[in-house]
C-alpha positions as a Markdown table, in Angstrom:
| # | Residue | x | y | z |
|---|---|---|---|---|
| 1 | Unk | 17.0 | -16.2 | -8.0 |
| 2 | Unk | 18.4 | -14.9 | -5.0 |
| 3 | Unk | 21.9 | -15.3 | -5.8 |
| 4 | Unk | 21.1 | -14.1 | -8.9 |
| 5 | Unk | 19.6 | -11.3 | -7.6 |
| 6 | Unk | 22.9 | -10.3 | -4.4 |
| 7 | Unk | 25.5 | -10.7 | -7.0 |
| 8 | Unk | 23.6 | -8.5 | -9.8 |
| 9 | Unk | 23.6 | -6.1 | -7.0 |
| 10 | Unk | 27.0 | -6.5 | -5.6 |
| 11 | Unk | 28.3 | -5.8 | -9.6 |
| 12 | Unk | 26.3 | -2.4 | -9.8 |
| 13 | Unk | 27.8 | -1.4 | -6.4 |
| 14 | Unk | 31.6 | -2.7 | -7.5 |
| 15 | Unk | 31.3 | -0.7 | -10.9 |
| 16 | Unk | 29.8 | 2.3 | -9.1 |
| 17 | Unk | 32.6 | 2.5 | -6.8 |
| 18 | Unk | 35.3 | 1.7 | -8.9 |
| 19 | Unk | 34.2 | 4.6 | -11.1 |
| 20 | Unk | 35.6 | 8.5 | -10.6 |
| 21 | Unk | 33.8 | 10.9 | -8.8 |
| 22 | Unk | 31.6 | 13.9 | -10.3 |
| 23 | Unk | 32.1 | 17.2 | -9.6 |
| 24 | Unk | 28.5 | 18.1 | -10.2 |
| 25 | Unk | 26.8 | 19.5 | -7.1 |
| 26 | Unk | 24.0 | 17.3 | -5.6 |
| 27 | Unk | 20.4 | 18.1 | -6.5 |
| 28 | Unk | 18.8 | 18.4 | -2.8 |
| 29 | Unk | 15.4 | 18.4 | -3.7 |
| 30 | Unk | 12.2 | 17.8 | -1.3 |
| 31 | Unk | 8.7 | 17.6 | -1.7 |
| 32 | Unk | 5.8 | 16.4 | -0.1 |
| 33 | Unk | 1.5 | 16.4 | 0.1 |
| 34 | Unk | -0.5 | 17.8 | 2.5 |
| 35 | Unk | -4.0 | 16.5 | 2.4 |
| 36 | Unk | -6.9 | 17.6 | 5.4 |
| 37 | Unk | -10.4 | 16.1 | 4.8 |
| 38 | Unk | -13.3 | 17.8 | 6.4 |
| 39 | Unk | -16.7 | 15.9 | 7.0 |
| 40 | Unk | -19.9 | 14.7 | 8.2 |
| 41 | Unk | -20.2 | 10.7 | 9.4 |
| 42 | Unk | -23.0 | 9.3 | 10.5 |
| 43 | Unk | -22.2 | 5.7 | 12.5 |
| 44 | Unk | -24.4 | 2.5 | 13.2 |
| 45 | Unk | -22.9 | -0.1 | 15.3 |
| 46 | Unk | -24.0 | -3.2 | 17.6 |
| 47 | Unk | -20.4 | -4.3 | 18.8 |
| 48 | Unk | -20.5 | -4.5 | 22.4 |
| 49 | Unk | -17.3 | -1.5 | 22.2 |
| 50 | Unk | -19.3 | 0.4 | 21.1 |
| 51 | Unk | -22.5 | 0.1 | 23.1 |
| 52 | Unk | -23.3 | 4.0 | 24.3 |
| 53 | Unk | -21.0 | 5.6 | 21.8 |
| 54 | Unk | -21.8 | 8.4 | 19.3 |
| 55 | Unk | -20.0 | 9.0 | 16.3 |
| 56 | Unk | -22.0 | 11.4 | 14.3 |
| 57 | Unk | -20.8 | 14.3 | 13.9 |
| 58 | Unk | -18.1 | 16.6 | 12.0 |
| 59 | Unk | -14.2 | 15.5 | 12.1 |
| 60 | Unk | -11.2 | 16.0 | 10.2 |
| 61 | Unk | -8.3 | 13.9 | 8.9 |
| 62 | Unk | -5.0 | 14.6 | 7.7 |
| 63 | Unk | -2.4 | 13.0 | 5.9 |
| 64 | Unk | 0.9 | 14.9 | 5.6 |
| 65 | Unk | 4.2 | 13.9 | 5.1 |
| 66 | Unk | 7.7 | 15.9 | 3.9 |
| 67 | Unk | 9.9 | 14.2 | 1.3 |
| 68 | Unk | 13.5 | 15.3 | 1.2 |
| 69 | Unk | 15.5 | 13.5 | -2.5 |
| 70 | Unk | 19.0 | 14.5 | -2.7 |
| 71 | Unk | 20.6 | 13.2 | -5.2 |
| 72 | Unk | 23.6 | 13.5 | -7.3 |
| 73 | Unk | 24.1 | 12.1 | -11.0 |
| 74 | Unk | 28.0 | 10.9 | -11.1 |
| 75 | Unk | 30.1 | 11.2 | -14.6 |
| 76 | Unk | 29.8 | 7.7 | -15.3 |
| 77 | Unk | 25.7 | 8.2 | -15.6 |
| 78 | Unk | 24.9 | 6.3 | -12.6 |
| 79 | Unk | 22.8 | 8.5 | -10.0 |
| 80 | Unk | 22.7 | 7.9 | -6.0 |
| 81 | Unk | 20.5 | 9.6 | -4.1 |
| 82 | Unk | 18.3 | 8.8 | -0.8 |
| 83 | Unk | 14.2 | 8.8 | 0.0 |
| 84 | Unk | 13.5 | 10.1 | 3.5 |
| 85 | Unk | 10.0 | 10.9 | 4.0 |
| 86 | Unk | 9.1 | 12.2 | 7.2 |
| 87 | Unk | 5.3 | 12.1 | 8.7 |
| 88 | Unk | 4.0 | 15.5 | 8.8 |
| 89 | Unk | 1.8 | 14.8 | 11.3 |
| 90 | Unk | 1.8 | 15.2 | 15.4 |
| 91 | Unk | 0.1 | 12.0 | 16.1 |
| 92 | Unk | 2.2 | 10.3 | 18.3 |
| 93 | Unk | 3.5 | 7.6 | 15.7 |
| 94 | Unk | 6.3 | 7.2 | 14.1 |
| 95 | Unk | 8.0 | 10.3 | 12.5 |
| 96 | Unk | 10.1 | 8.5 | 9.7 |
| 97 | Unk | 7.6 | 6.4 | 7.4 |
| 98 | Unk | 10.3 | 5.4 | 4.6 |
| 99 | Unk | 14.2 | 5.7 | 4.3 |
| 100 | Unk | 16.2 | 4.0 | 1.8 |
| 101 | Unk | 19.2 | 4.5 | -0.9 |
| 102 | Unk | 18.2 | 4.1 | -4.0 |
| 103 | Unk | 20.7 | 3.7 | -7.5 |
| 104 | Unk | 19.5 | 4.1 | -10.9 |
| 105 | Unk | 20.8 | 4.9 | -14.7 |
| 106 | Unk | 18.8 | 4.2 | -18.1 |
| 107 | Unk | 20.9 | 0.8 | -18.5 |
| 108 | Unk | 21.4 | -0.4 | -15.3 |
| 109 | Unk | 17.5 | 0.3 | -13.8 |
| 110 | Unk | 17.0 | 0.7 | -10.3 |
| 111 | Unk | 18.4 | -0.7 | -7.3 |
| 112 | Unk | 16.6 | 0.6 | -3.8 |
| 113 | Unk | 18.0 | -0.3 | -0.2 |
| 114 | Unk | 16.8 | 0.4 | 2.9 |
| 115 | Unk | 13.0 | 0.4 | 4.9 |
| 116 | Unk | 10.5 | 0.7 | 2.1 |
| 117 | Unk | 7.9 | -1.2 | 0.2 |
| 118 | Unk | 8.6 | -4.7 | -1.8 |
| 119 | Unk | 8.4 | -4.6 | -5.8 |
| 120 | Unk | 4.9 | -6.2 | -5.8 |
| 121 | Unk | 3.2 | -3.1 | -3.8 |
| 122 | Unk | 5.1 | -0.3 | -5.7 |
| 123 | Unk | 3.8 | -1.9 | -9.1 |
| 124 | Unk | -0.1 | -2.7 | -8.7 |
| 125 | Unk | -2.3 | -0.6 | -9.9 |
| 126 | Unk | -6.3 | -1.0 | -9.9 |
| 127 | Unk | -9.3 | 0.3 | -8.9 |
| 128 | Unk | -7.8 | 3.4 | -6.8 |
| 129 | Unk | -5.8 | 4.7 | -9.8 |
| 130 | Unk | -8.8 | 5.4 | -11.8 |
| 131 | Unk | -10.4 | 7.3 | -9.1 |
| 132 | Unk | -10.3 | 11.2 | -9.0 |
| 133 | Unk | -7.4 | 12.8 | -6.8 |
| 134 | Unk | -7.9 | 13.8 | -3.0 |
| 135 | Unk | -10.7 | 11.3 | -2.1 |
| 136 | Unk | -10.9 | 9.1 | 0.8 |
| 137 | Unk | -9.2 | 6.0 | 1.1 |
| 138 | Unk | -11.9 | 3.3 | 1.2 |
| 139 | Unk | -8.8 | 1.0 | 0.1 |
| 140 | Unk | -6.7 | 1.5 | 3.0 |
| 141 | Unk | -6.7 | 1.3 | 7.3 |
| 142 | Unk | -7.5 | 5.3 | 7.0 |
| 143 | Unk | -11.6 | 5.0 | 6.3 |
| 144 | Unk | -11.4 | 4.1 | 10.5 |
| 145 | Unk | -10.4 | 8.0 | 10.9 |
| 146 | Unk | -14.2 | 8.9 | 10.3 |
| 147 | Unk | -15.6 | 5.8 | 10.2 |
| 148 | Unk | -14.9 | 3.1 | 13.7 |
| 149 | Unk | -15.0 | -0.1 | 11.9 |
| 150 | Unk | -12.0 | -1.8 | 12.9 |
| 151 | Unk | -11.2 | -3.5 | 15.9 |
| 152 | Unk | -8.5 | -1.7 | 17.3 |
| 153 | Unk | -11.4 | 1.2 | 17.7 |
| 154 | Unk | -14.1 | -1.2 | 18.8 |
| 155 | Unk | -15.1 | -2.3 | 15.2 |
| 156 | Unk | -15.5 | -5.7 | 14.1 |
| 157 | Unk | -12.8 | -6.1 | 11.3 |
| 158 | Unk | -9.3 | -7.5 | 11.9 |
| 159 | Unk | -7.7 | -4.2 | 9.8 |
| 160 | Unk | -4.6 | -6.1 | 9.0 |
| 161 | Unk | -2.4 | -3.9 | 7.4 |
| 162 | Unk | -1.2 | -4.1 | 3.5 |
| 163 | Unk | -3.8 | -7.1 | 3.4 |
| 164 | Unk | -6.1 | -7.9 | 0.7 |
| 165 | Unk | -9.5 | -7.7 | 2.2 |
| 166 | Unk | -9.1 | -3.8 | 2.9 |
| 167 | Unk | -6.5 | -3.2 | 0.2 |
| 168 | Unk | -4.9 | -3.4 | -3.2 |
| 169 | Unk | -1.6 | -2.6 | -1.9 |
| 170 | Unk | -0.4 | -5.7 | -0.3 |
| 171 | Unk | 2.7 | -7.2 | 1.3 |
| 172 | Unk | 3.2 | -10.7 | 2.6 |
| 173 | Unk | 1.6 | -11.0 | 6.0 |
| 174 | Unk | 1.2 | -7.5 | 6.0 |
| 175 | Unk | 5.0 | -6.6 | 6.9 |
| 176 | Unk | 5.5 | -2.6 | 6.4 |
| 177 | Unk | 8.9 | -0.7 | 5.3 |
| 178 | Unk | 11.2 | -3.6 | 6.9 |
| 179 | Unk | 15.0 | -3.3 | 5.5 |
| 180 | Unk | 14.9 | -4.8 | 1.6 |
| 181 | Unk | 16.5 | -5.1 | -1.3 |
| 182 | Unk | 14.5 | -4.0 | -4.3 |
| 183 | Unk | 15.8 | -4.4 | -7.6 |
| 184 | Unk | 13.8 | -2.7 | -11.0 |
| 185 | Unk | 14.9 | -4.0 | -14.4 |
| 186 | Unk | 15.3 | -0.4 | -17.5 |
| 187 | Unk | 11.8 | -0.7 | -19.1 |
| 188 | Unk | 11.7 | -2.4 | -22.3 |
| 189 | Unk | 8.8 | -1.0 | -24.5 |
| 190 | Unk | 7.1 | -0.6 | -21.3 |
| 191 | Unk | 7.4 | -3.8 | -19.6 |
| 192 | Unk | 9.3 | -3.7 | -16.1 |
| 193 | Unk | 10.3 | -6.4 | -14.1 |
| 194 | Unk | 10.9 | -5.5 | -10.3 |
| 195 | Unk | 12.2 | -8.3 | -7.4 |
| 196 | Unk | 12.5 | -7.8 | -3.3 |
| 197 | Unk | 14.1 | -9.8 | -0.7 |
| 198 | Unk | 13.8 | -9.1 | 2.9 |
| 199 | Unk | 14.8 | -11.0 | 5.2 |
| 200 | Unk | 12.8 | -11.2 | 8.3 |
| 201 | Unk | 8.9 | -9.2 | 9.2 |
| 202 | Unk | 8.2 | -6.1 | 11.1 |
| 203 | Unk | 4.6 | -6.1 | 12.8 |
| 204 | Unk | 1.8 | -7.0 | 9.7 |
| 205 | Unk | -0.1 | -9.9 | 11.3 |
| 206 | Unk | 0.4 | -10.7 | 15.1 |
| 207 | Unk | 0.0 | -14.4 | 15.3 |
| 208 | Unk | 3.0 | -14.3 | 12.8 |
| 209 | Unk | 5.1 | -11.5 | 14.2 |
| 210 | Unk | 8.8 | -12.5 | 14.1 |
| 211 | Unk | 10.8 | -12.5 | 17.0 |
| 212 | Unk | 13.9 | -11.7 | 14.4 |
| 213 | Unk | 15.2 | -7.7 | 14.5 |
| 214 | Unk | 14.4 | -5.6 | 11.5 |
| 215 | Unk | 15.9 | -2.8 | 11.8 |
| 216 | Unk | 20.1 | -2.6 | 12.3 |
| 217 | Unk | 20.9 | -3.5 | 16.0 |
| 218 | Unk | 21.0 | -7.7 | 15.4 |
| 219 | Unk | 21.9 | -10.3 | 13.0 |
| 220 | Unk | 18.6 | -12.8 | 12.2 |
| 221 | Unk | 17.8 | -16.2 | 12.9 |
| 222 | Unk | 16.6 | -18.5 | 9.6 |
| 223 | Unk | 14.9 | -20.8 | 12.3 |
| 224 | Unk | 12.9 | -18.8 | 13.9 |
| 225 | Unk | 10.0 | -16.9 | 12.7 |
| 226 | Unk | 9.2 | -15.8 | 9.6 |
| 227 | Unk | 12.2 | -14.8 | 7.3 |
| 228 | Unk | 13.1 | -14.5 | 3.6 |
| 229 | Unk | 10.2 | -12.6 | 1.8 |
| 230 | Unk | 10.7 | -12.9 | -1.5 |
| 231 | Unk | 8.6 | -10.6 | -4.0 |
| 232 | Unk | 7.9 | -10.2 | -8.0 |
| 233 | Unk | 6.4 | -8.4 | -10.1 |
| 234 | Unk | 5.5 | -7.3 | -13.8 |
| 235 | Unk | 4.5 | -3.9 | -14.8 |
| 236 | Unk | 3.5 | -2.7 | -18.7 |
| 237 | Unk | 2.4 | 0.6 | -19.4 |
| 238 | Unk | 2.2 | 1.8 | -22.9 |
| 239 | Unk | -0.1 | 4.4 | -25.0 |
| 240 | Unk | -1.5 | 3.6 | -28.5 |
| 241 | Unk | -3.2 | 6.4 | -30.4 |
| 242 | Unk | -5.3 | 8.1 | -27.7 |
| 243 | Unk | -5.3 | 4.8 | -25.5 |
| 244 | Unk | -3.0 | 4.6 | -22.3 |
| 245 | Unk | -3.2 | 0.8 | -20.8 |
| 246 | Unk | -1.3 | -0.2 | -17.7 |
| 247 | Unk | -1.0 | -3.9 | -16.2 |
| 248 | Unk | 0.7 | -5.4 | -13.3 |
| 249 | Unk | 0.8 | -8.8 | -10.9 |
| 250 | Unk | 2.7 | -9.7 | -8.8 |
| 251 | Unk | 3.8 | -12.6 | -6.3 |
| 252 | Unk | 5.1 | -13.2 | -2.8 |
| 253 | Unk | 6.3 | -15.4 | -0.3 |
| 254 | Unk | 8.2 | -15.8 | 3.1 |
| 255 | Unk | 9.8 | -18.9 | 5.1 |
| 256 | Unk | 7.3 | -20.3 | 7.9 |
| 257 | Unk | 9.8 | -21.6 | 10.8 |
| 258 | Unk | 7.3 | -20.6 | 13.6 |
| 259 | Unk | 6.9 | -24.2 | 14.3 |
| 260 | Unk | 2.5 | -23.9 | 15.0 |
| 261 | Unk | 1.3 | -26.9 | 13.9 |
| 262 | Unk | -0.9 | -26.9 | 10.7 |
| 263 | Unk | 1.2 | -23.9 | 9.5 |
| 264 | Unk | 2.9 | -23.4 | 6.4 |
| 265 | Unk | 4.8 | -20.6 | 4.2 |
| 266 | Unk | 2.7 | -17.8 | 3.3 |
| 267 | Unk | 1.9 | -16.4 | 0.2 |
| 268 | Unk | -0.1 | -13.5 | -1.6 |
| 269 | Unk | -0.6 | -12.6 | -5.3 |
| 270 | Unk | -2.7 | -10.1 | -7.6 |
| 271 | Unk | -3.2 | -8.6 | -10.9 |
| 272 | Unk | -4.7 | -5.3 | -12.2 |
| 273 | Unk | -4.7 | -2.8 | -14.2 |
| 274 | Unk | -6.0 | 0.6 | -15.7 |
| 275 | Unk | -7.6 | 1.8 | -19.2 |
| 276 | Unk | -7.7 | 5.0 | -20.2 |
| 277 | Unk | -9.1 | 6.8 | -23.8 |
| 278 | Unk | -11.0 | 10.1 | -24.7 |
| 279 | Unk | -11.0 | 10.9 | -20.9 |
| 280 | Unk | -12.0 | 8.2 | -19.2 |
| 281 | Unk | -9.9 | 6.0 | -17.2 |
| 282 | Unk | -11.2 | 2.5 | -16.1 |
| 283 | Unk | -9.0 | 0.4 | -13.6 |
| 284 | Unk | -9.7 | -3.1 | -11.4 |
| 285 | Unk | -7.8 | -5.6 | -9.6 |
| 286 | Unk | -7.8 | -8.8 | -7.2 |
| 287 | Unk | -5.4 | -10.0 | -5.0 |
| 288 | Unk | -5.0 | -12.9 | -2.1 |
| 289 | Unk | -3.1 | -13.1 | 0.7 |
| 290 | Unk | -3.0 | -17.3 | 1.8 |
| 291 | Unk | -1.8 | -16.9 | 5.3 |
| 292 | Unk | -0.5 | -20.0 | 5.6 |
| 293 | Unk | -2.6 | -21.0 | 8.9 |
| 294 | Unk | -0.7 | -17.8 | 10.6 |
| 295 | Unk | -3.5 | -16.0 | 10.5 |
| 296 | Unk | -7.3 | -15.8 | 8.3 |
| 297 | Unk | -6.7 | -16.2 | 4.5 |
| 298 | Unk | -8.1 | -12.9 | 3.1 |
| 299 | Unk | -9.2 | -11.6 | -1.1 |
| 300 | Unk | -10.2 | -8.5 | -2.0 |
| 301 | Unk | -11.0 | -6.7 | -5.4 |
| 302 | Unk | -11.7 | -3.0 | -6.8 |
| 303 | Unk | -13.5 | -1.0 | -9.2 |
| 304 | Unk | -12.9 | 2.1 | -10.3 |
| 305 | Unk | -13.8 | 4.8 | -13.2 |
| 306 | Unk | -13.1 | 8.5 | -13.8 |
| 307 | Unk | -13.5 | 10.7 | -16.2 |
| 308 | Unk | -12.0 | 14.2 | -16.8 |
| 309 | Unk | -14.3 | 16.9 | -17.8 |
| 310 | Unk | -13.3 | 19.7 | -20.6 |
| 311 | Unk | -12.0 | 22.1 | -17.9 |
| 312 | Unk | -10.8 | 22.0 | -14.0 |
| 313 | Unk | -13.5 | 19.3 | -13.3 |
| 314 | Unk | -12.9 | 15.8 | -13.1 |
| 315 | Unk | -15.5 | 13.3 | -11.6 |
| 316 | Unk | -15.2 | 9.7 | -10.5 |
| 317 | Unk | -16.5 | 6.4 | -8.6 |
| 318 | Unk | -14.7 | 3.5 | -6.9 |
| 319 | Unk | -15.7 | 0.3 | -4.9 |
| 320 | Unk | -13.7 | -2.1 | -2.8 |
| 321 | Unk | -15.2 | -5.7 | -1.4 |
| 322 | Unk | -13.0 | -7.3 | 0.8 |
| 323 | Unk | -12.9 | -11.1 | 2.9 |
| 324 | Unk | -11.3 | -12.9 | 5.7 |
| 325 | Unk | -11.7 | -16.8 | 6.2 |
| 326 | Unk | -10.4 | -18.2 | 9.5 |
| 327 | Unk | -11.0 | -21.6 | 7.8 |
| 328 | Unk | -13.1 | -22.9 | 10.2 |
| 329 | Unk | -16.3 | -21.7 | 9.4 |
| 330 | Unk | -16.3 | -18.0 | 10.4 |
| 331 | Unk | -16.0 | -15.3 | 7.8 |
| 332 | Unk | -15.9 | -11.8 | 7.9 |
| 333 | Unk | -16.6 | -9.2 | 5.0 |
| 334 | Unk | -15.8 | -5.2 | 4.0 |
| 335 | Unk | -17.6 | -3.2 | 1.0 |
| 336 | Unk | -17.0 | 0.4 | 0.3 |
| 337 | Unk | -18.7 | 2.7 | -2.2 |
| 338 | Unk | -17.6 | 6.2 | -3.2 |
| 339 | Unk | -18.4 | 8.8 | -5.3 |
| 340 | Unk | -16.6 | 12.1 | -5.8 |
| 341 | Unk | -15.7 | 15.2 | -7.8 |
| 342 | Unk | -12.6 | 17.2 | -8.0 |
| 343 | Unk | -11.3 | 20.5 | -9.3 |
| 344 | Unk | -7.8 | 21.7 | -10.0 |
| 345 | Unk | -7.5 | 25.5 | -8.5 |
| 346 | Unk | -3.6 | 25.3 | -9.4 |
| 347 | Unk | -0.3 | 23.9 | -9.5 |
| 348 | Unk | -0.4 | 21.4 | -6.9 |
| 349 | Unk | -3.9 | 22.7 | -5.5 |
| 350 | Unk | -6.8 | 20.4 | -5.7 |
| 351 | Unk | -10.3 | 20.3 | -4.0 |
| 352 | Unk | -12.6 | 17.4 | -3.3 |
| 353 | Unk | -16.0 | 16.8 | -2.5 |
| 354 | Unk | -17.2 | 13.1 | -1.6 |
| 355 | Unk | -20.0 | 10.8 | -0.1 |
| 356 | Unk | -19.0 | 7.4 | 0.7 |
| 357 | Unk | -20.6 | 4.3 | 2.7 |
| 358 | Unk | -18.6 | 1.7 | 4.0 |
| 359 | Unk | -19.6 | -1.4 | 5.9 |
| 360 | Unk | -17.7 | -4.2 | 7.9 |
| 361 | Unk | -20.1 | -7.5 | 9.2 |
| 362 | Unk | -18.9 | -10.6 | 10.7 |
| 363 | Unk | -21.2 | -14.1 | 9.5 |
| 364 | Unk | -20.7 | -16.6 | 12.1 |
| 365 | Unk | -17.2 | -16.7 | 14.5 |
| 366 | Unk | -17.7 | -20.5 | 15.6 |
| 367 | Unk | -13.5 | -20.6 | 16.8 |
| 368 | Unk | -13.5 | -17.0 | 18.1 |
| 369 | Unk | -11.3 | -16.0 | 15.4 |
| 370 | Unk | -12.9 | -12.2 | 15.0 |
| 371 | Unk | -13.9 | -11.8 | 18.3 |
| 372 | Unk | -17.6 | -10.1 | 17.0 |
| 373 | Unk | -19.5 | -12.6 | 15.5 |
| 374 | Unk | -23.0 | -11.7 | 13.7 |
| 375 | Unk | -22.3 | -7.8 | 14.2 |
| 376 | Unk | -22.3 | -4.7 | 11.7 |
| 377 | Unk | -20.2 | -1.5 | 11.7 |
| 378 | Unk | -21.9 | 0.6 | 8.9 |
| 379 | Unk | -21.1 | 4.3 | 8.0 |
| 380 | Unk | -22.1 | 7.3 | 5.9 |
| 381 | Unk | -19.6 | 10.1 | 5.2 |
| 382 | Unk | -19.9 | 13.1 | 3.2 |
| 383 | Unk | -17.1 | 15.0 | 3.0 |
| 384 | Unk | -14.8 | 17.5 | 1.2 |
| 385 | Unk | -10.6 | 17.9 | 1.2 |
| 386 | Unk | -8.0 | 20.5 | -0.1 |
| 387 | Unk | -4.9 | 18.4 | -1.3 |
| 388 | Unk | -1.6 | 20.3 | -1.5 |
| 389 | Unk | 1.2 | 18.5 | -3.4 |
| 390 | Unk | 4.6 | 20.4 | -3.7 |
């Protein structure tokens, strides 16, 4: 598969540069969101973090970033063009979230190259999909912006990121926008067939953060670490008479050569999908991220359903229920519930309004694993958001 998969690539790229140049201009096209929630959180907690702390009150939270697109469409059909997206955001983080190349035509599909997302996260869809636009994201590391529940803010949850117990979106061992190749098969009657290979981590999951480079300044060693992710997926998405049905699942895994005994290659799958007929739009999924001994094993599923009322209004409710399993006996748990309503008030212009309760415990911690064993982290938000997309 992987040799398949470099000399596919290698082909698209010989043909492509072989071929004339165009003399059309290139589109330089940019876009972007702007999203700021506004709300009112009431906090109970009994980790020892957070003994004397108050967290009630009124907050904010953003989420901003810039997208900038060029592209240019060549005589010979093929388009190049690049993704930059640049955090919006003065937060102290990073200011580039994704980069990458990216070459497409109707025959050839898509090929992407650079720091961004593997094939299996771009595909799922679930719960979140059938939700209305500009809530919070109970799926995602963000609910800790209101709501202090994991432990890098004195929580009790191990927030891995991309992981399955806080998450549809999910990446092996949680790695995040390393350097991939990502190739996208044309859709055939709506089914689409996407494949990634990366070849070493970035960050996800500590215990099983690879001592390889990621980025452009060093070569990487096979025998070391955690190298060659490999992800797949399946997509269909197709309408019959008034009914829109979308599916996907997907499958991935990376080389263990960390050496820690009782370790072995880790792994992490999951399936959803979405329903959608006289306004209403129904979507679920489950996934699994099987660690491999690197770190706890973790599932997770969601719920969602919407439904678009005649006119600006659309209303909807979602649920996420998430797990970790250190395998030896301790066990940690997430749930989320949230129910909102949204109006259009233009082109690009939605508002929000929201209540949500979310809720992280840990049941027993007998090896220490989670650090806060038979604690709670428990919040009520009820908020509101304007959500600018351009």
């Amino acid at each position: 598969m992987k040799k398949h998969l470099l000399s596919t690539s290698a082909i698209a790229l010989g043909v492509a540069m072989s071929a004339p140049a165009s003399a059309q201009d290139w589109n330089m096209d940019w876009g972007g969101f702007h999203n700021t929630h506004v709300g009112y959180v009431s906090v109970d907690s009994n980790t020892a973090a957070h003994v004397g702390a108050d967290w009630d009150g009124v907050d904010t939270f953003t989420n901003a970033e810039i997208h900038f697109t060029p592209s240019v469409k060549l005589d010979n059909g093929l388009t190049f063009g690049v993704n930059v997206q640049y955090e919006s955001k003065n937060t102290g983080g990073a200011i580039v979230d994704e980069s990458f190349m990216f070459i497409e035509s109707d025959t050839l599909g898509r090929i992407q190259l650079g720091n961004e997302n593997s094939a299996g996260y771009l595909m799922m869809v679930g719960g979140a999909d059938a939700q209305v636009g500009g809530v919070f994201g109970i799926n995602s590391a963000s609910i800790s912006g209101f709501i202090p529940i994991s432990t890098g803010v004195g929580g009790n949850l191990p927030w891995n990121f991309r992981q399955s117990a806080i998450s549809q979106w999910t990446e092996v061992l949680g790695n995040n926008d390393v350097p991939r190749i990502t190739y996208f098969t044309p859709s055939f009657n709506g089914l689409t067939l996407g494949v990634s290979y990366a070849a070493t981590v970035n960050g996800g999951l500590s215990a099983a953060n690879s001592p390889n480079n990621a980025g452009n300044n060093a070569g990487v060693n096979r025998n070391i670490g955690v190298t060659d992710i490999w992800d797949i997926a399946l997509g269909y998405e197709q309408s019959f008479n008034g009914v829109d049905v979308a599916f996907a699942a997907r499958y991935g895994t990376a080389e263990n050569n960390t050496g820690a005994p009782g370790t072995n290659d880790p792994e992490v799958w999951g399936v959803g999908g979405t329903l959608g007929v006289a306004g209403w739009i129904i979507g679920a999924h489950y996934g699994e991220n099987d660690n491999g001994g690197l770190a706890p094993d973790q599932e997770g599923w969601s719920l969602g359903v919407g439904y678009d009322i005649a006119g600006p209004w659309s209303v909807g409710f979602d649920t996420f229920q998430g797990e970790w399993d250190d395998n030896a006996g301790g066990e940690a748990e997430y749930e989320a519930y949230q129910l909102a309503a949204s109006r259009s008030l233009g082109k690009g212009v939605r508002w929000t309004i929201y209540a949500l309760y979310a809720e992280g415990s840990i049941n027993g911690d007998p090896a220490g694993t989670f650090g806060n064993a038979n604690t709670e982290v428990e919040g009520t938000l009820i908020g509101t958001s304007v959500n600018l997309s351009f």
